[in-house]
C-alpha positions in Angstrom: -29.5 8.7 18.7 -28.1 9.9 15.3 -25.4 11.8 17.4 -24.7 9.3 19.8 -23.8 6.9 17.0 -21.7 9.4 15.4 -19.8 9.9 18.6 -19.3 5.9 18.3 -17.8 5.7 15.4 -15.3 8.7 15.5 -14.6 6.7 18.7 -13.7 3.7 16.8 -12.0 5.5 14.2 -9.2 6.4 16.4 -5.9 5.4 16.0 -6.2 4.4 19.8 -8.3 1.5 18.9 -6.3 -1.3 17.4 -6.9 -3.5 14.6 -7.5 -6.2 17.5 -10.0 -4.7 19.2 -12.1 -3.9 16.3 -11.9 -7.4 15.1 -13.1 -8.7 18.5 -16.0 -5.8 18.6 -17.0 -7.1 14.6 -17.3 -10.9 15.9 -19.3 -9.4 18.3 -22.1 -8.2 16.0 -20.9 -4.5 15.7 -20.6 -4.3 11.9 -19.4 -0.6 12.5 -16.3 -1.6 13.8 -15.8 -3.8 10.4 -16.2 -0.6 8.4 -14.1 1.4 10.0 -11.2 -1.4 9.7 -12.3 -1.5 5.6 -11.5 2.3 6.3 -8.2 2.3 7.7 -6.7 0.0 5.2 -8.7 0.8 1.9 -7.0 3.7 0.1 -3.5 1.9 0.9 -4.5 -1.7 0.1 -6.6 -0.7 -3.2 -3.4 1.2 -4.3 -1.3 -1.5 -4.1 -3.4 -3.9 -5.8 -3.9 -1.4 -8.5 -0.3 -0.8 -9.3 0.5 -4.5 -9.5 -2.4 -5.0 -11.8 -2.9 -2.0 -13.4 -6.2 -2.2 -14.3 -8.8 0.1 -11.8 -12.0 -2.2 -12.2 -9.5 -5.7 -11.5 -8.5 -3.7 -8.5 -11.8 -3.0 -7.3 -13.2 -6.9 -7.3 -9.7 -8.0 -5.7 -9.7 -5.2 -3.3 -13.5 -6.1 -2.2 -12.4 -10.1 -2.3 -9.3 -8.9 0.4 -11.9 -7.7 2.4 -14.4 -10.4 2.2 -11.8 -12.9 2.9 -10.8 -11.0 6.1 -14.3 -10.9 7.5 -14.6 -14.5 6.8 -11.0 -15.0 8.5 -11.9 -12.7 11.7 -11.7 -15.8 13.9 -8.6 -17.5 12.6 -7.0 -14.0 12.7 -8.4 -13.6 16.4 -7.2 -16.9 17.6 -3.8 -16.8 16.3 -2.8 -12.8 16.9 -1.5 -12.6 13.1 -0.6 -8.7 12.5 -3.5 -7.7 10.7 -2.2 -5.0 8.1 0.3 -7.3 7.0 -2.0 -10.3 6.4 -3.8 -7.9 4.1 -1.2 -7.2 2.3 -0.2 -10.7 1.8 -3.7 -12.0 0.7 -3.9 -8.4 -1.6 -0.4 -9.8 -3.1 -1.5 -13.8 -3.6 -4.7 -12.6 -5.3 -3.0 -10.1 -7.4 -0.9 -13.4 -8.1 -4.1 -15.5 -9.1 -5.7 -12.8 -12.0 -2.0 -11.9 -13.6 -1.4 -16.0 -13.5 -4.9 -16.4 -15.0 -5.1 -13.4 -17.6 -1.5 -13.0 -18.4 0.6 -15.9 -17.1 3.2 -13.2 -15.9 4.9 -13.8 -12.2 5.2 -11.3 -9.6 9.0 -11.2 -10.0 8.4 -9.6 -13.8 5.5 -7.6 -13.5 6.0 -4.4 -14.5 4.2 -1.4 -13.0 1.3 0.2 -14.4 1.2 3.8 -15.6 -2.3 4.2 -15.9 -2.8 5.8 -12.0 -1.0 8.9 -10.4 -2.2 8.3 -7.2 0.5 5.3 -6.6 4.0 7.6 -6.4 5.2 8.2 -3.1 5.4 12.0 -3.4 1.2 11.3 -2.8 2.1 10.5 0.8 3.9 14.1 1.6 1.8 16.9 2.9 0.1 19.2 0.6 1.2 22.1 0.7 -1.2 24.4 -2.1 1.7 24.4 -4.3 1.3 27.7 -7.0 0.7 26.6 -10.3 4.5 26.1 -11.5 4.8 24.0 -8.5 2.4 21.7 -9.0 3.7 21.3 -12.8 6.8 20.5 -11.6 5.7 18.5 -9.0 3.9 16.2 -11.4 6.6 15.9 -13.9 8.4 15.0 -10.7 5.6 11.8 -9.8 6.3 11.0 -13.4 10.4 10.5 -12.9 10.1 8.9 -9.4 7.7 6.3 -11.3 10.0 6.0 -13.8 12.9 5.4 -11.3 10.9 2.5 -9.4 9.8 0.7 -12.5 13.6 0.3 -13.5 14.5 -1.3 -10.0 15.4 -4.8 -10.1 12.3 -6.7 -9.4 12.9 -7.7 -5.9 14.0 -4.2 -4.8 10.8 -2.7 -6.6 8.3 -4.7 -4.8 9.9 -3.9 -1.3 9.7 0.4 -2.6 6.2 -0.3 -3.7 5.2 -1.3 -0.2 7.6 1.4 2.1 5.8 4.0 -0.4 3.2 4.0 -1.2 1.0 1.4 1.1 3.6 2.5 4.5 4.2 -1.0 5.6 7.1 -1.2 7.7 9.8 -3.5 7.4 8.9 -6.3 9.3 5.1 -6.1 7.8 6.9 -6.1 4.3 8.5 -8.8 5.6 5.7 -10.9 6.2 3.8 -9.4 2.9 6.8 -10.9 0.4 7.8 -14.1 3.1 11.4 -12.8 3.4 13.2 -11.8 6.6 13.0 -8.0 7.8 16.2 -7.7 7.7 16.1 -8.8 3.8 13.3 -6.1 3.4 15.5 -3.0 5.1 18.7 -4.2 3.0 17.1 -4.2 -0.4 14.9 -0.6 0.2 18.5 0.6 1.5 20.1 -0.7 -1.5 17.2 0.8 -4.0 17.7 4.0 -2.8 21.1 4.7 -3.9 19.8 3.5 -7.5 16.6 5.7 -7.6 19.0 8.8 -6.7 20.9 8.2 -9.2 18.1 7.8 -11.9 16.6 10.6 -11.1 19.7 13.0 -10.6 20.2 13.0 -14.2 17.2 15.6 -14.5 16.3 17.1 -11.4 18.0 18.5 -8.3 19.8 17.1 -5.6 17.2 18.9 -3.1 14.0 17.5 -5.3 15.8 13.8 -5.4 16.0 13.1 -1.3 12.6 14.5 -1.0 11.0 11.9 -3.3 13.2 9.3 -1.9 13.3 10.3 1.6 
């Protein structure tokens, strides 16, 4: 039994089954299907939240409130056919909203990035490759100047880098996540590039520079 319900949710955990079907399988009483959606979307969601709030135990009761108000929205979400990853990022964002409104009065548009977490810089998406020990020194001073870079965009350009990095959203889910067209979304990551390059050229080489901001 034990192995047949293994089976079932490696099943599930497939990239083959969408978000859709597991939302249709969870309103039909299999509550594995619900975890393995919390799954997918966890690591990503909960290190967005943290970076705009920049405190790890806020994250973790926000994080848990995104994911309570998606099982209670499972039918609404059903009925209508709303993309689901970027309606998580878009509740993840308003209740990020709420606490900095509530705690700090400070709006989205001038919050500035936290620097408590390493796990939030892009270069965390690239393969790991068992860098020797220079490597990885110089791999984390490199996390450290890409972080750097970002938190000096313009405001608008930094939310839209903050979402291509380091949660993946595309550009019509980032889009959705900020309520500004896709097109909007593409221009200003295009245009951020250009101004991460140059922060960071200042220090490290040109080869080091496109692969951070690849």
């Amino acid at each position: 039994m034990q192995v047949k319900e293994h089976a079932r949710i490696q099943k599930l955990q497939s990239n083959e089954i969408t978000d859709g079907m597991l939302v249709t399988q969870t309103l039909a009483g299999d509550q594995g299907s619900f975890e393995v959606l919390v799954q997918r979307y966890n690591t990503s969601l909960f290190n967005f939240i943290c970076h705009l709030l920049g405190d790890y135990d806020l994250a973790c009761d926000v994080s848990q409130q995104v994911f309570l108000q998606l099982y209670i929205s499972m039918p609404t979400l059903l009925r209508t056919g709303e993309p689901l990853k970027a309606w998580l990022f878009q509740v993840a964002r308003n209740r990020c909203l709420d606490e900095l409104r509530r705690k700090r009065s400070i709006h989205f548009s001038e919050l500035e990035a936290s620097h408590d977490d390493d796990d939030l810089s892009p270069l965390d998406i690239m393969p790991d490759t068992q860098p020797l020990p220079d490597e990885m020194a110089e791999r984390s001073d490199l996390k450290h100047a890409l972080r750097d870079a970002i938190d000096s965009l313009p405001p608008k350009f930094r939310s839209v880098v903050l979402l291509r990095y380091a949660s993946q959203l595309s550009f019509s889910e980032i889009g959705k996540t900020l309520s500004m067209p896709e097109a909007t979304a593409k221009t200003y990551f295009q245009r951020a590039r250009p101004l991460l390059r140059t922060a960071m050229a200042k220090h490290w080489k040109p080869e080091l520079v496109e692969e951070a901001v690849s």
